[in-house]
C-alpha positions as semicolon CSV with decimal commas, in nm:
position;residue;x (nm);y (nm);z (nm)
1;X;0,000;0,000;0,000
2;X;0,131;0,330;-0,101
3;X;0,222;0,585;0,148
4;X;-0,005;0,907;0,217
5;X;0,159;1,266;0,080
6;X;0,297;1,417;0,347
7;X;0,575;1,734;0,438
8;X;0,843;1,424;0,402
9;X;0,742;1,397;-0,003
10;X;0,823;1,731;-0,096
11;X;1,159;1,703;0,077
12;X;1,241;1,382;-0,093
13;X;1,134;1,515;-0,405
14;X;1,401;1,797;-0,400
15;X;1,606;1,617;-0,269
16;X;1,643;1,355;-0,562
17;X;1,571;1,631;-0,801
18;X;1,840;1,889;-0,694
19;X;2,168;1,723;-0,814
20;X;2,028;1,705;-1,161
21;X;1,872;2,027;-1,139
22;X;2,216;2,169;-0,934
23;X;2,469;2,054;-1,239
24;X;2,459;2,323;-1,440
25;X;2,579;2,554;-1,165
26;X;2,887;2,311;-1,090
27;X;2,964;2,162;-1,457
28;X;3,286;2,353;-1,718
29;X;3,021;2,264;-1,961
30;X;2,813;2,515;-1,881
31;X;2,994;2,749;-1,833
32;X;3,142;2,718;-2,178
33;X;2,808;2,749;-2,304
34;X;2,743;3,046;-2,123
35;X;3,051;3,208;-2,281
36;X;2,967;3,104;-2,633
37;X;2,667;3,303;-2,579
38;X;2,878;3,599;-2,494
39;X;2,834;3,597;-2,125
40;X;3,188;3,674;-1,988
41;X;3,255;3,566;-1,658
42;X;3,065;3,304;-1,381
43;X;2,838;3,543;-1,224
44;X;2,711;3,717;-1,542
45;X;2,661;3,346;-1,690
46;X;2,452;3,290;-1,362
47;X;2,253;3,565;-1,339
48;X;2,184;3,562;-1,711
49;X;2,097;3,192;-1,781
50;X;1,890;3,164;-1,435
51;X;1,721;3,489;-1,453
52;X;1,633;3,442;-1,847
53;X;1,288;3,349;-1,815
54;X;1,183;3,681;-1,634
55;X;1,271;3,874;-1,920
56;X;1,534;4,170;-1,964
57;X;1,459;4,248;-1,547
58;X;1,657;4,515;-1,377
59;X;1,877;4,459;-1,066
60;X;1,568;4,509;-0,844
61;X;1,306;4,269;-0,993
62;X;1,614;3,989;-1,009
63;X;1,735;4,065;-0,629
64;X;1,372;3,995;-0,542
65;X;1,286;3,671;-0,723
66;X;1,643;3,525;-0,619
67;X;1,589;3,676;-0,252
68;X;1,927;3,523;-0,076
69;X;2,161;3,763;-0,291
70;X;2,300;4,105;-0,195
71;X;2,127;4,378;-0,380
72;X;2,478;4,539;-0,451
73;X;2,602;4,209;-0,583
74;X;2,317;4,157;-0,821
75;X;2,358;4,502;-1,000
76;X;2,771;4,399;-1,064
77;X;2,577;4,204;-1,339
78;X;2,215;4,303;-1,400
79;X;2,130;4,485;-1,617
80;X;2,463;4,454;-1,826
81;X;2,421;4,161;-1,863
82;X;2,164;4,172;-2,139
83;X;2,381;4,357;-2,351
84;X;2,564;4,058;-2,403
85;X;2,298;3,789;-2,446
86;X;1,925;3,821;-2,464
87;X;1,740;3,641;-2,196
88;X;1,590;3,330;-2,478
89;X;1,978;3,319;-2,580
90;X;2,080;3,303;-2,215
91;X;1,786;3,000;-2,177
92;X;1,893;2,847;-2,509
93;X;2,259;2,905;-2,358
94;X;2,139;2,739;-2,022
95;X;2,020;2,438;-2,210
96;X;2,306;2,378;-2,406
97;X;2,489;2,398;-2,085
98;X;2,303;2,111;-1,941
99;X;2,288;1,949;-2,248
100;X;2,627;1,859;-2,285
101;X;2,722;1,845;-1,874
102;X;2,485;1,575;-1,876
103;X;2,686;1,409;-2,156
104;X;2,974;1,445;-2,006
105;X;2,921;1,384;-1,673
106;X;2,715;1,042;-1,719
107;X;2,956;0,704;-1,791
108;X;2,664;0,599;-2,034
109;X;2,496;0,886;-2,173
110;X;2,293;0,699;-2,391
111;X;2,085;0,631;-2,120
112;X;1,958;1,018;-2,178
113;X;1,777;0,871;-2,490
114;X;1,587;0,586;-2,281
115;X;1,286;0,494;-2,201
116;X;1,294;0,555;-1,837
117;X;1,458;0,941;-1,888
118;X;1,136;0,963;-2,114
119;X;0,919;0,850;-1,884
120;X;1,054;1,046;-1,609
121;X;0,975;1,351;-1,821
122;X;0,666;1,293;-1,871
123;X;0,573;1,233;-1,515
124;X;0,836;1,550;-1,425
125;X;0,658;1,804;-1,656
126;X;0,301;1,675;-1,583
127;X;0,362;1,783;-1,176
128;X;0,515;2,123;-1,307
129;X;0,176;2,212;-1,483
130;X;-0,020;2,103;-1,276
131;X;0,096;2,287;-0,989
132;X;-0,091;2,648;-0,898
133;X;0,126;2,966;-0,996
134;X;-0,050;3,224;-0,787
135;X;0,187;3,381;-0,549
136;X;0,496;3,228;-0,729
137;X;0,600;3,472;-0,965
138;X;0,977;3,345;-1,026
139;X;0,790;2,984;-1,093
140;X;0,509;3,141;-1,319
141;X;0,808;3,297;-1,525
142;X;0,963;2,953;-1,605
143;X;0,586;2,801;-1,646
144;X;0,563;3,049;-1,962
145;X;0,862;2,882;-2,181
146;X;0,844;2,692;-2,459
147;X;0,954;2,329;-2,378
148;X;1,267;2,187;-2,546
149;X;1,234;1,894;-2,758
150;X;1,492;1,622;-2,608
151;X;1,326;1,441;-2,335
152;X;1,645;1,468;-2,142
153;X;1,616;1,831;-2,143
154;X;1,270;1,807;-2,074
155;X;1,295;1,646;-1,750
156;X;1,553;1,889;-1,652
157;X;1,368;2,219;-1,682
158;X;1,045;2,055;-1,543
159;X;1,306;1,972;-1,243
160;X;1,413;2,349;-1,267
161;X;0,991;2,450;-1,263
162;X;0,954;2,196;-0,968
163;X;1,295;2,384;-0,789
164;X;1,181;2,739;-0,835
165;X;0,817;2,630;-0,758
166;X;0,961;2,550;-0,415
167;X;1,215;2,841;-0,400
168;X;0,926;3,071;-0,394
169;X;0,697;2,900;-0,131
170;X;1,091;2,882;0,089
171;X;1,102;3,277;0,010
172;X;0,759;3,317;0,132
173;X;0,854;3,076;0,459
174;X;1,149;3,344;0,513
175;X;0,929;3,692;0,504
176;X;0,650;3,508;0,721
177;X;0,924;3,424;0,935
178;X;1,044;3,815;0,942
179;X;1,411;3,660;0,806
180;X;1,572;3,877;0,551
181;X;1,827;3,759;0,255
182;X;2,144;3,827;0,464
183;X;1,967;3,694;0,796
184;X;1,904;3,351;0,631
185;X;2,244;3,267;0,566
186;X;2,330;3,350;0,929
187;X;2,107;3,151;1,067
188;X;2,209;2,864;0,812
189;X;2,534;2,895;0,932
190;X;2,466;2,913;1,287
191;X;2,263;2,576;1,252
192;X;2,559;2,362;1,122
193;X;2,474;2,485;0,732
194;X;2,760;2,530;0,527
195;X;3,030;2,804;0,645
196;X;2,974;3,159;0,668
197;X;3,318;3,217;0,444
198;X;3,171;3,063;0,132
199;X;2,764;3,178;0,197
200;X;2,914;3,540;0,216
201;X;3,132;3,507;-0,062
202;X;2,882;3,289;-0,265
203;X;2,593;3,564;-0,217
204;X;2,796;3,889;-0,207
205;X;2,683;4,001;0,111
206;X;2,943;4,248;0,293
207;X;3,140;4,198;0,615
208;X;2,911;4,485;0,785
209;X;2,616;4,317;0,629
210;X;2,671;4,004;0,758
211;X;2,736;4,180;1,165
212;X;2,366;4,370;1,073
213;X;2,226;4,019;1,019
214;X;2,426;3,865;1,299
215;X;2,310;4,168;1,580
216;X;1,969;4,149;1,478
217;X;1,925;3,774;1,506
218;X;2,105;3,829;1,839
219;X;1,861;4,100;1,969
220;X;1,565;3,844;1,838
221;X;1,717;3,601;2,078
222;X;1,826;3,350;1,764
223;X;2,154;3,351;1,810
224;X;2,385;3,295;2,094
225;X;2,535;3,632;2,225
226;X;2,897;3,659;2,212
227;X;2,915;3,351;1,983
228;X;2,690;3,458;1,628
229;X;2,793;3,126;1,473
230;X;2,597;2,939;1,727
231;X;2,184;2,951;1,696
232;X;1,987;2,936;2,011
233;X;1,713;2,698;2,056
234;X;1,502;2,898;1,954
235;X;1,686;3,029;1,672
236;X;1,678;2,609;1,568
237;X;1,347;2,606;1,622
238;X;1,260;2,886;1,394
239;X;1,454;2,727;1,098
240;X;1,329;2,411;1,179
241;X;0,963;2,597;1,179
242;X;1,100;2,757;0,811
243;X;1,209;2,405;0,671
244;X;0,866;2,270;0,743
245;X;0,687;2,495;0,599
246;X;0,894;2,524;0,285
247;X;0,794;2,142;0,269
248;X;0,413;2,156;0,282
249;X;0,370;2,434;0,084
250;X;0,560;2,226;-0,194
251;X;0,322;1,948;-0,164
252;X;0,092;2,109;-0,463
253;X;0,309;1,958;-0,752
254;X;0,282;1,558;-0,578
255;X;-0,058;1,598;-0,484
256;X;-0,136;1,639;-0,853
257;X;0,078;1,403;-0,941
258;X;-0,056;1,159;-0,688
259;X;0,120;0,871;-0,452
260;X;0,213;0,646;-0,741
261;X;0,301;0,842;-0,977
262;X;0,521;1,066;-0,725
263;X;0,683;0,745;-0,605
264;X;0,785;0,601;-1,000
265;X;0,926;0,932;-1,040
266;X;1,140;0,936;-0,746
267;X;1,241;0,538;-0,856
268;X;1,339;0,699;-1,199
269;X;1,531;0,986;-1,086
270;X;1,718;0,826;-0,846
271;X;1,988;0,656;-1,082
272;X;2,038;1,018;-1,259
273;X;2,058;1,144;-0,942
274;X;2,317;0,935;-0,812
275;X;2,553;0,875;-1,127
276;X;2,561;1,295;-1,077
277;X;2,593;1,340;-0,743
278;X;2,909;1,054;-0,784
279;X;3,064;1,203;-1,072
280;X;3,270;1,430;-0,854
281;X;3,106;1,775;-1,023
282;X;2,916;1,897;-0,757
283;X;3,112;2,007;-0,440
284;X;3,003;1,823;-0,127
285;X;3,002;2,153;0,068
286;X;2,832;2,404;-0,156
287;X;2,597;2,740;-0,080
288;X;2,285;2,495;-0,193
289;X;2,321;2,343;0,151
290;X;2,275;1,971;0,033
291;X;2,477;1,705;0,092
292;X;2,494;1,510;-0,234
């Protein structure tokens, strides 16, 4: 008898969907299609190929659907970066990307022509229009492109839908939770996330940015005084609270889905998952905060 959908199924979705999802960030490949397309330079590449779908956005609008990134960081790139690739080049760029890290990265990538890629697809794509777009405007941006015609490519930008789908809902968990961009990195940190030297550097915040974030988790009692790499309970508590509802507002896409269907999918992703997450690309300590 199949298990009930529950806060644990979202989780375990993202989970197995993330390192396929995650590769493009991590793989040479992709960045060498990102500079084909005339995007010079990592963070233009990333900012370019990931913000794509929301058109030719200013700093503002692309600090705001990412959330976790310093504004002043964000403008190094936006909006010059569309004078060197329009956003469907940057998605074409993005796809090419994954197209060949996927390639390369897999021991047999014929199995990217197979039956059970296909099928995964199918079932991937089917929970990413099926799930609601009100209040998800980074998701409803991604919802509106045209869908590529490999299946392999397919399943990864219905993966990508499925990630952002849950990126906004985690966004929304944060502002309920009165925890800004900078703040939610501290408090990552301070919880045993990854390291506060490669979240600051990963995100651009500043050194007196970061202290803000630090003194006024301290003041809300989240932190530990004297020690701002150290939560409090009830600084763990409040992520905890965060994490958990992240989770069951991302239930939408497996509820549509339903049990069996969510379950095949997670059997067929689970080999892709793992021949990526083995391949050595992806960093085992990385700003995602996953452990591959």
């Amino acid at each position: 008898m199949s298990s009930p959908l529950d806060a644990t199924t979202a989780r375990r979705m993202w989970a197995v969907g993330e390192p396929v999802h995650a590769l493009g960030y991590f793989a040479p490949e992709s960045r060498s299609a990102w500079e084909d397309a005339g995007l010079r330079g990592f963070w233009r590449g990333y900012f370019a190929t990931r913000a794509a779908p929301l058109g030719p956005a200013g700093a503002p609008v692309v600090t705001a659907a990412f959330y976790n990134f310093a504004p002043s960081f964000v403008a190094r790139s936006v909006p010059e970066i569309w004078t060197m690739a329009a956003p469907a080049d940057a998605w074409t760029a993005r796809l090419d990307g994954m197209d060949a890290a996927l390639r390369a990265t897999l021991d047999d990538p014929s199995v990217l022509e197979g039956a059970e890629v296909a099928e995964a697809a199918d079932l991937a794509r089917r929970a990413a229009e099926a799930s609601p777009a009100a209040g998800r405007t980074f998701f409803a941006a991604h919802l509106d492109l045209d869908w590529p015609a490999a299946p392999h490519l397919v399943l990864w930008q219905a993966l990508t839908l499925l990630r952002e789908f849950r990126g906004d809902g985690h966004n929304a968990a944060l502002l309920a939770a009165n925890v800004d961009g900078c703040q939610c990195h501290v408090l990552a940190a301070a919880c045993a996330g990854p390291p506060r030297e490669m979240l600051q550097a990963a995100r651009g915040w500043s050194d007196d940015e970061w202290d803000a974030a630090e003194a006024g988790l301290t003041e809300r009692g989240l932190l530990v005084p004297g020690q701002a790499d150290e939560a409090t309970e009830a600084g763990r508590a409040l992520r905890d609270s965060i994490e958990l509802c992240t989770d069951q507002t991302d239930l939408a896409p497996w509820r549509a889905l339903g049990v069996d269907a969510t379950e095949r999918l997670h059997g067929l992703l689970r080999p892709l998952a793992k021949a990526v997450a083995e391949s050595g690309t992806l960093p085992a300590v990385n700003p995602i905060g996953i452990r591959w």
